[in-house]
N, C-alpha and C positions, 0 to 999 in steps of 0.2 A: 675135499678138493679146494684149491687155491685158485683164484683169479687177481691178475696185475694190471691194471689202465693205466694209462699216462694220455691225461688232459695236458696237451700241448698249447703253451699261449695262453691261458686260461686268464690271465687280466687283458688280452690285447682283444681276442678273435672270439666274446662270447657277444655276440649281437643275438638279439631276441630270443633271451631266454635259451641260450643254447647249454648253458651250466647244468639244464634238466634234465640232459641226457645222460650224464655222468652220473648223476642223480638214482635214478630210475636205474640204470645198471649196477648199481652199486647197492639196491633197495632188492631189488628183482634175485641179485644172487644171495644176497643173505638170505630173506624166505627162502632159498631154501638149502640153507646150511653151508652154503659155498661161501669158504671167507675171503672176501673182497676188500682186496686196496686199492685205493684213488690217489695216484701222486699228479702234484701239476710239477711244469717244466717253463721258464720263460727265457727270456734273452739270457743267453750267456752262462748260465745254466748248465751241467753237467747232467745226462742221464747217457744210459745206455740201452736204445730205443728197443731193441732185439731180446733186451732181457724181459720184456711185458710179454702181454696176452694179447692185449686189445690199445691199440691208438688211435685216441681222439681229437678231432682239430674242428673246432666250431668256427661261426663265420664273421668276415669283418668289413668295415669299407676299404675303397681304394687305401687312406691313409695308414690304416692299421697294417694291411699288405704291404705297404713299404718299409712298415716299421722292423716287422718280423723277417723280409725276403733275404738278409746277407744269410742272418743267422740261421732259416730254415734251410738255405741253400745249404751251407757249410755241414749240414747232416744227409745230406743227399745220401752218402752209402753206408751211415749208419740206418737209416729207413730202407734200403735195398736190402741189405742184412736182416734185418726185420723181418722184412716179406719173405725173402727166403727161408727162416728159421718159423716161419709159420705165424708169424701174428696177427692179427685180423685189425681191419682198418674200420675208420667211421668218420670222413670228412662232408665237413659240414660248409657250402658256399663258398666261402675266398678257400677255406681248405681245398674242398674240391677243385677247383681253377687253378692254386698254386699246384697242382700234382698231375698237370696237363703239360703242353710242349710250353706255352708262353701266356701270357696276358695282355691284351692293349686295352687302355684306357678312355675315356672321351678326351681327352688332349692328343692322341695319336704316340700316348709314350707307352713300350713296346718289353715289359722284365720276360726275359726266360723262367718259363718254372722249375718244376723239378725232369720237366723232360721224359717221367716214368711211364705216363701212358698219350697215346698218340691226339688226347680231343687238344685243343686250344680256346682260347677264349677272346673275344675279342666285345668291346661297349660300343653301344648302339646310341641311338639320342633319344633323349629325353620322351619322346611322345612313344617309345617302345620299350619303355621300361616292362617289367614283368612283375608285379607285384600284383598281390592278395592271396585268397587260399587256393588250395589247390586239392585235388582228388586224382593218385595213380593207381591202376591195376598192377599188381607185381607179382612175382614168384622168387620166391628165396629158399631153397634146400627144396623143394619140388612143393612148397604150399604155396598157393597161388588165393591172393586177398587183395580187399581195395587198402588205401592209405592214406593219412591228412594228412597238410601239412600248410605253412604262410611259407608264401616265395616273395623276395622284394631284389629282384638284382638286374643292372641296368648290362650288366655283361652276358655275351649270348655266347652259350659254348657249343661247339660244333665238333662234327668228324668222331664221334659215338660212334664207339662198335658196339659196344653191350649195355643198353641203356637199363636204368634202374625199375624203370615202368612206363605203362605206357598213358597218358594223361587221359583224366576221365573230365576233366573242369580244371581251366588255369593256362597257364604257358607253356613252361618244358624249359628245358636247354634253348630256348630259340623262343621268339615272339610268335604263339601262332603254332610251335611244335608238338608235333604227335608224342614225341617220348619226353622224359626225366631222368637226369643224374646218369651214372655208371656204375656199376657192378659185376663184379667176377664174384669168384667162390669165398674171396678175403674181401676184398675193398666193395665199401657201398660211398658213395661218394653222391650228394643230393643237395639241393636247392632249395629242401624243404625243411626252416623254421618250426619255431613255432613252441616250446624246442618242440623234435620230432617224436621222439620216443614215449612221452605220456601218453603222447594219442595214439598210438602203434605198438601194444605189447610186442605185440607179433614180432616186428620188428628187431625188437629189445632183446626177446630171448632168443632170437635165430641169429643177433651178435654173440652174446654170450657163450651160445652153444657153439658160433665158428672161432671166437676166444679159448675156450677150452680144451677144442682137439687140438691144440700146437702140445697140451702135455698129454692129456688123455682120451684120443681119440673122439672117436661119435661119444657121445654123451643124450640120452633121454633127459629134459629137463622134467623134474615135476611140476603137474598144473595148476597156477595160480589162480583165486577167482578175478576174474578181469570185467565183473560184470559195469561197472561205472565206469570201465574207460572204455569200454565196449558199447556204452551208449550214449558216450559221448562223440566218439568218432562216429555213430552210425548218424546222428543229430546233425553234425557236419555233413557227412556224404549226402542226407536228404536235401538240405540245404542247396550244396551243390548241384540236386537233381544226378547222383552219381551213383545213387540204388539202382 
């Protein structure tokens, strides 16, 4: 079996350590015989998004968003094509936000995103920023586990229909919010640094495996030993008081 990623932005949009997840996916399928390619993509740049498996966009500040918004714009229905032809998502913070109706900033300036799903996002002030770590309950392909992860985003997204989990310690999409991120059957879309995936096999191989079925359906991954990242994220969740 063959696996294709394309790290989108990958000099602009990798804020804390989000390069790990690329990383880790790309580690996670060779254990176990899966050959895996990792291309990046930046401004101006030529790819053809629909021909991957899995698209990754890690997160960035307001500035970095402006740097990327013509040119992510301008693929808008090369990434509907995408989604269409079956490839599995993984936005990471400004990713996530840019793949919402709009964005507004603390200055009150107002980019369209890509429009594709209905939250928006809108920055709050400064004394409601949303940062530190965080702990959600989730379910993904019917396994339901807790999750770590560092949130630091002064932008509060709103109008979730399918939130990615539901917070156990931390913020959410909102100052103070019960749920995190967005997630369908392809797109997980999340708030949660750090990067995400060392600390969340889980996580890692239930991309992978939603990666895969665009060529070869359900796929059983074989099981890795996960014992050290398994105790590290449970070290965190105690912390959190999230056990």
């Amino acid at each position: 079996m063959k696996l294709k990623i394309l790290w989108m932005y990958h000099d602009l949009m990798d804020l804390y350590g989000d390069k790990g997840n690329a990383e880790v996916l790309r580690v996670r399928a060779q254990k176990r015989n899966i050959e895996c390619t990792v291309d990046t993509c930046t401004l101006g740049q030529k790819a053809d998004i629909a021909d991957y498996d899995l698209f990754f966009m890690g997160g960035g500040a307001d500035h970095e968003q402006s740097l990327i918004y013509e040119d992510l714009i301008a693929r808008k229905q090369n990434i509907i094509d995408a989604m269409h032809s079956g490839t599995a998502f993984l936005l990471i913070c400004g990713g996530y936000q840019l793949f919402g109706q709009y964005y507004r900033d603390q200055d009150g300036k107002t980019i369209d995103g890509l429009g594709i799903f209905d939250y928006y996002t809108e920055s709050t002030d400064r004394d409601h920023r949303c940062i530190g770590n965080i702990a959600v309950e989730t379910t993904m392909d019917g396994k339901t586990f807790k999750a770590v992860g560092f949130e630091n985003h002064g932008g509060q997204t709103k109008n979730v229909s399918t939130p990615f989990g539901r917070v156990l310690s931390g913020q959410g999409n909102t100052f103070g919010n019960e749920y995190e991120g967005f997630m369908n059957g392809q797109v997980l879309a999340t708030y949660m640094h750090g990067p995400l995936l060392p600390k969340n096999p889980m996580i890692a191989d239930a991309l992978i495996a939603r990666a895969l079925k665009k060529n070869y359906g359900h796929v059983e991954l074989a099981p890795i030993d996960d014992t050290l990242e398994n105790k590290a994220r449970e070290t965190m969740l105690k912390r959190l008081k999230a056990l």
